[in-house]
C-alpha positions as CSV (number, residue, x, y, z in Angstrom):
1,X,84.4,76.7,52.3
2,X,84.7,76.3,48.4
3,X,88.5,77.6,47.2
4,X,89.1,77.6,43.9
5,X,92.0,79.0,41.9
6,X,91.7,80.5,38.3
7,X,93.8,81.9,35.5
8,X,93.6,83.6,32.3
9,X,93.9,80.0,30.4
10,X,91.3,78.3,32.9
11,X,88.5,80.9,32.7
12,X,88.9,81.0,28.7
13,X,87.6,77.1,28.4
14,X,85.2,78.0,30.8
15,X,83.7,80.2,28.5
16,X,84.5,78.4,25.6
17,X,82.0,75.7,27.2
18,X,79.7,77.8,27.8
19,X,79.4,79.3,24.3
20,X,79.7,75.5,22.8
21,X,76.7,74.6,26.0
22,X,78.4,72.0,27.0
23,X,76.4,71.2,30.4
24,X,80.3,70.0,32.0
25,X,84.3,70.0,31.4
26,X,87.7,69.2,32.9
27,X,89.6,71.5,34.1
28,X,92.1,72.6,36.9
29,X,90.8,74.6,39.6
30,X,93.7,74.9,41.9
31,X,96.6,76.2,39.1
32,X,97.1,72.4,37.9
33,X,97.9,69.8,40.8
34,X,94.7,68.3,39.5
35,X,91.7,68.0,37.1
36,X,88.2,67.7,38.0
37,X,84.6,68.0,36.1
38,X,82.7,71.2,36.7
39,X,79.4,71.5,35.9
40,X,78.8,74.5,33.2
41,X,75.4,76.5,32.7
42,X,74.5,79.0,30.2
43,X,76.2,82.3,32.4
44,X,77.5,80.8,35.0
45,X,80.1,77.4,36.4
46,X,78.8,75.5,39.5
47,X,81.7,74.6,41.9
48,X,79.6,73.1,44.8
49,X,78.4,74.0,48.0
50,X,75.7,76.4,46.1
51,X,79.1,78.4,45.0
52,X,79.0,79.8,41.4
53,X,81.3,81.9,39.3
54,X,79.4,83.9,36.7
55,X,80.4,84.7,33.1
56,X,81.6,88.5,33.9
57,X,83.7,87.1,36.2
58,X,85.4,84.8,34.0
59,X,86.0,87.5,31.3
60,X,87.8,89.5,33.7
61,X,90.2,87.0,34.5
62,X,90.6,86.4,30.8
63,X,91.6,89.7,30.4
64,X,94.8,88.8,32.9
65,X,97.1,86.1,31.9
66,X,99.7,87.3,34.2
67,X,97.8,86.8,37.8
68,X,96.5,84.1,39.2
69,X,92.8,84.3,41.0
70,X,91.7,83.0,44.4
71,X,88.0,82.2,44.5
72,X,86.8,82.3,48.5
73,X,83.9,83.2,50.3
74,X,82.1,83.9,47.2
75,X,84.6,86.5,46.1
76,X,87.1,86.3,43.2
77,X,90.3,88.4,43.6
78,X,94.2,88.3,42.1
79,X,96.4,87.0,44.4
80,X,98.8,90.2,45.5
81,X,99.2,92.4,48.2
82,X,100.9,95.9,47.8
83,X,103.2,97.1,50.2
84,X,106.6,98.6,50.1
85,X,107.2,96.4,46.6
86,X,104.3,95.0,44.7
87,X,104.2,91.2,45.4
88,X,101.8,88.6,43.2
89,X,101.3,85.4,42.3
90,X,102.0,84.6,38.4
91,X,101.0,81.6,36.7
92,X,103.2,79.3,34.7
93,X,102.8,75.8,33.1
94,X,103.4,74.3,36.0
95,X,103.8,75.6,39.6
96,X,103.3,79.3,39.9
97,X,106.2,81.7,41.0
98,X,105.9,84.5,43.0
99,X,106.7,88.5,41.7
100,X,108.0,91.2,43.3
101,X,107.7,94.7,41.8
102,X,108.2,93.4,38.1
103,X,111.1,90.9,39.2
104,X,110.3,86.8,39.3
105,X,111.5,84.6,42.3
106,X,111.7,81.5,40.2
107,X,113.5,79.9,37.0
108,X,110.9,79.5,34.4
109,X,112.8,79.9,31.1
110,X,113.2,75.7,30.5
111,X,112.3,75.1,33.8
112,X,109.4,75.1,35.9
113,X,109.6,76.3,39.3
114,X,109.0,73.9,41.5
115,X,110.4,71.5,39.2
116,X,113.6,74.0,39.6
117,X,113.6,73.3,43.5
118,X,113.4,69.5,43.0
119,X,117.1,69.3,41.4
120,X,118.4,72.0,43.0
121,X,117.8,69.8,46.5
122,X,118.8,67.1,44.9
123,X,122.4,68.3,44.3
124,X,122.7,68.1,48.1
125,X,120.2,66.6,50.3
126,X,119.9,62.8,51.3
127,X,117.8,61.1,53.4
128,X,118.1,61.6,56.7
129,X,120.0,64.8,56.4
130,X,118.9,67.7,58.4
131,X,118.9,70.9,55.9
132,X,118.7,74.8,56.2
133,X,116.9,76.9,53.7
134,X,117.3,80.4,53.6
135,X,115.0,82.0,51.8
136,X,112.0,79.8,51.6
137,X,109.4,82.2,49.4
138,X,106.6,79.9,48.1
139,X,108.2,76.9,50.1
140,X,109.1,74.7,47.3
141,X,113.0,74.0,47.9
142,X,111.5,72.9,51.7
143,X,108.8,70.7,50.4
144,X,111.1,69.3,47.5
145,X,113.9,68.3,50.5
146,X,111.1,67.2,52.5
147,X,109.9,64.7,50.0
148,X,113.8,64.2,49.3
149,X,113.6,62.8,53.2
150,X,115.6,64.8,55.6
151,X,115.0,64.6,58.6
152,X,113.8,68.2,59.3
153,X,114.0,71.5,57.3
154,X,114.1,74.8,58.6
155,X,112.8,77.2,56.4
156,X,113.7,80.8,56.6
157,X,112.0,84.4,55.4
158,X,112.4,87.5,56.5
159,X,109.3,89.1,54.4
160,X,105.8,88.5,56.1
161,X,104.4,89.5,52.7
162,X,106.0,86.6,50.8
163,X,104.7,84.2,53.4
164,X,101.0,85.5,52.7
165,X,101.1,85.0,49.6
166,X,102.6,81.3,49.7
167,X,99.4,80.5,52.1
168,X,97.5,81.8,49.1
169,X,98.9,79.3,46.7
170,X,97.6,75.5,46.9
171,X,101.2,74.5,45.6
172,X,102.6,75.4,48.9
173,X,100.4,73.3,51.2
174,X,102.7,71.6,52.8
175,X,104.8,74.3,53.3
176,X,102.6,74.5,56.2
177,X,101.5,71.7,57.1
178,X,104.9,69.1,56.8
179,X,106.1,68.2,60.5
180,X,109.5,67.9,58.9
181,X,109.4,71.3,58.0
182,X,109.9,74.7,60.7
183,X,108.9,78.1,59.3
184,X,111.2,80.9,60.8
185,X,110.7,84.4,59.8
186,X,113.9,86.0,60.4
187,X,117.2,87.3,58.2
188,X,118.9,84.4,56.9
189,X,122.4,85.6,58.2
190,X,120.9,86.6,62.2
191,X,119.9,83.0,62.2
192,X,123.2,81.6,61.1
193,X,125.2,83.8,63.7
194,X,122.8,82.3,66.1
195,X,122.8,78.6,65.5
196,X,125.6,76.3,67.1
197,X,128.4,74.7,65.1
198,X,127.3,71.8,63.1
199,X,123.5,72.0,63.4
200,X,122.8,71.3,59.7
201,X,123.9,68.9,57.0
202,X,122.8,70.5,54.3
203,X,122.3,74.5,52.7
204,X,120.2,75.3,50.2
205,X,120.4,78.9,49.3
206,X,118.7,80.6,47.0
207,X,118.8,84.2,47.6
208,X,116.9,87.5,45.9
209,X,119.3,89.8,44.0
210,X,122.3,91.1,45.2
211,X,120.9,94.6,45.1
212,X,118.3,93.2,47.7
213,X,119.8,91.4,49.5
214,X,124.1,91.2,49.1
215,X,124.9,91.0,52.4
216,X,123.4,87.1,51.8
217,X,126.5,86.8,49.2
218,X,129.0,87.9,51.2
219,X,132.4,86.4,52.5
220,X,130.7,86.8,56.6
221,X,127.6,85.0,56.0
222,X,129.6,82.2,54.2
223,X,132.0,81.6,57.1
224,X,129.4,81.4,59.2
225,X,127.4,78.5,56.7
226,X,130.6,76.9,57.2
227,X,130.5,76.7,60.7
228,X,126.6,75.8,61.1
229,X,127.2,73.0,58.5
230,X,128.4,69.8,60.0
231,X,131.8,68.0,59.3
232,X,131.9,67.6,54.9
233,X,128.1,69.2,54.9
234,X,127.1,70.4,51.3
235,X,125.5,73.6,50.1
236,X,123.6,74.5,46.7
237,X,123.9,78.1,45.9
238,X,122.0,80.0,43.9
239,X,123.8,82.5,41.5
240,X,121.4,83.4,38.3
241,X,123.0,82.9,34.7
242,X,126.9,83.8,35.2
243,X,127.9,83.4,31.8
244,X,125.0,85.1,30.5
245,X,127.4,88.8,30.6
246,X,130.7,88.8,31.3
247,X,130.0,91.0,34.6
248,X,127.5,88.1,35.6
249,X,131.2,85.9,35.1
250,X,133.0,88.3,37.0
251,X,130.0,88.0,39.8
252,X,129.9,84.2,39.9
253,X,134.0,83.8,40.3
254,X,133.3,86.6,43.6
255,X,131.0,83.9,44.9
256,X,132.9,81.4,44.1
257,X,135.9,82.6,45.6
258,X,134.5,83.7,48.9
259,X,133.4,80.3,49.2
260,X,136.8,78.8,48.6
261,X,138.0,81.6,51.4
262,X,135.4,80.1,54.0
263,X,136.8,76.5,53.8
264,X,134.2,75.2,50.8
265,X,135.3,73.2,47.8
266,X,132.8,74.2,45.0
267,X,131.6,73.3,41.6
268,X,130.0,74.6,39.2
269,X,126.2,73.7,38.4
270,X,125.7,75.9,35.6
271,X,122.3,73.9,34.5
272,X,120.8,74.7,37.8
273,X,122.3,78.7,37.6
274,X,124.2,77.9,40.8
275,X,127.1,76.4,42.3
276,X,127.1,72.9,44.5
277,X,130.2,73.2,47.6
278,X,131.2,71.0,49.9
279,X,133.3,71.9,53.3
280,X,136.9,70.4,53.0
């Protein structure tokens, strides 16, 4: 089965080729973990297997440099599903992040997001460690602490949606296939009320907006990361820009002293939008 992923940027030097008749020319066809020759004709590109992508295709997905296109079973489509929010997958220079109903899951502004989840896990995880992540979306903080070598990761998401949409996207590949890695589908703070003191090593949370989702900021569901987390376990947190607004200020010192309250130390990790704590 021939699966190949396009964008706006991708199907323009297609066509470019095309017009110039070049008879081949390197590109990415899975949103830029690689590069590979494709062979070009006059109104069409060959991808193999007898599979083809003709010109009108390509000047469709020219004319959307906000989606990113799955090409399977001899059909091209925008990856995004619409449900109770509008969810899609939206290309960047590097890994794509994921957008629901206007409102982006990653960092992008000098920052890449998977690149993002890299030194966000990196604040906290060590080898060996076994880590916690509660919101997994496209995967990436659970592949990065993967690759960082815990010992296992357990990745939750409560949104069924989300997790189509990662299976979508070939940057999230081993978000399903890793060994180290558990997928749970379930509310961040059910899970924590259910696990046993000291399960985990390591937290990395990185929650959606408060307005979605502030019971995952709250002085409960921090009291019980404290007690999941084994003896001087570390968690990254998530905020957004605190010092952006002076009501984003006034947010981040909430957080911050919630945290305090639920027996963390914390400091500030205002180049990663976030905070890194530590249990006393």
């Amino acid at each position: 089965m021939t699966r190949v992923w396009l964008t706006s940027g991708v199907a323009e030097a297609l066509l470019a080729a095309m017009h110039e008749r070049q008879t081949e020319v390197r590109c990415s066809l899975d949103l830029g973990l690689s590069r590979q020759l494709v062979r070009v004709e006059p109104d069409k590109v060959m991808l193999g297997e007898g599979a083809e992508i003709s010109a009108e295709q390509l000047r469709e997905v020219v004319k959307s440099a906000r989606n990113c296109y799955l090409f399977k079973d001899g059909r091209l489509a925008p990856i995004q599903i619409t449900a109770q929010y509008f969810y899609k997958l939206v290309p960047t220079d590097e890994a794509p992040t994921i957008e629901i109903s206007g409102i982006q899951m990653h960092r992008t502004t000098g920052t890449a997001p998977f690149r993002n989840a890299m030194e966000s896990v990196r604040t906290v995880v060590r080898k060996g460690v076994a880590v916690l992540d509660t919101c997994g979306g496209l995967g990436y903080t659970a592949i990065a602490a993967a690759r960082r070598g815990a010992s296992s990761v357990v990745s939750l998401d409560v949104d069924a949606n989300v997790r189509s949409i990662a299976r979508q996207n070939p940057w999230s590949a081993e978000y399903f296939s890793s060994p180290v890695i558990k997928l749970v589908e379930t509310d961040a703070a059910e899970f924590a009320e259910s696990q046993p003191d000291g399960t985990f090593d390591s937290v990395v949370h990185d929650p959606p907006r408060f307005s979605r989702a502030g019971h995952l900021y709250g002085a409960e569901f921090y009291r019980q990361l404290a007690r999941i987390l084994s003896r001087r376990g570390r968690l990254f947190h998530y905020t957004g820009d605190p010092f952006s607004k002076n009501r984003g200020k006034s947010f981040v010192l909430g957080v911050v002293r919630r945290l305090k309250d639920a027996g963390f130390e914390v400091t500030r990790a205002d180049h990663l939008q976030g905070v890194v704590a530590r249990l006393r």
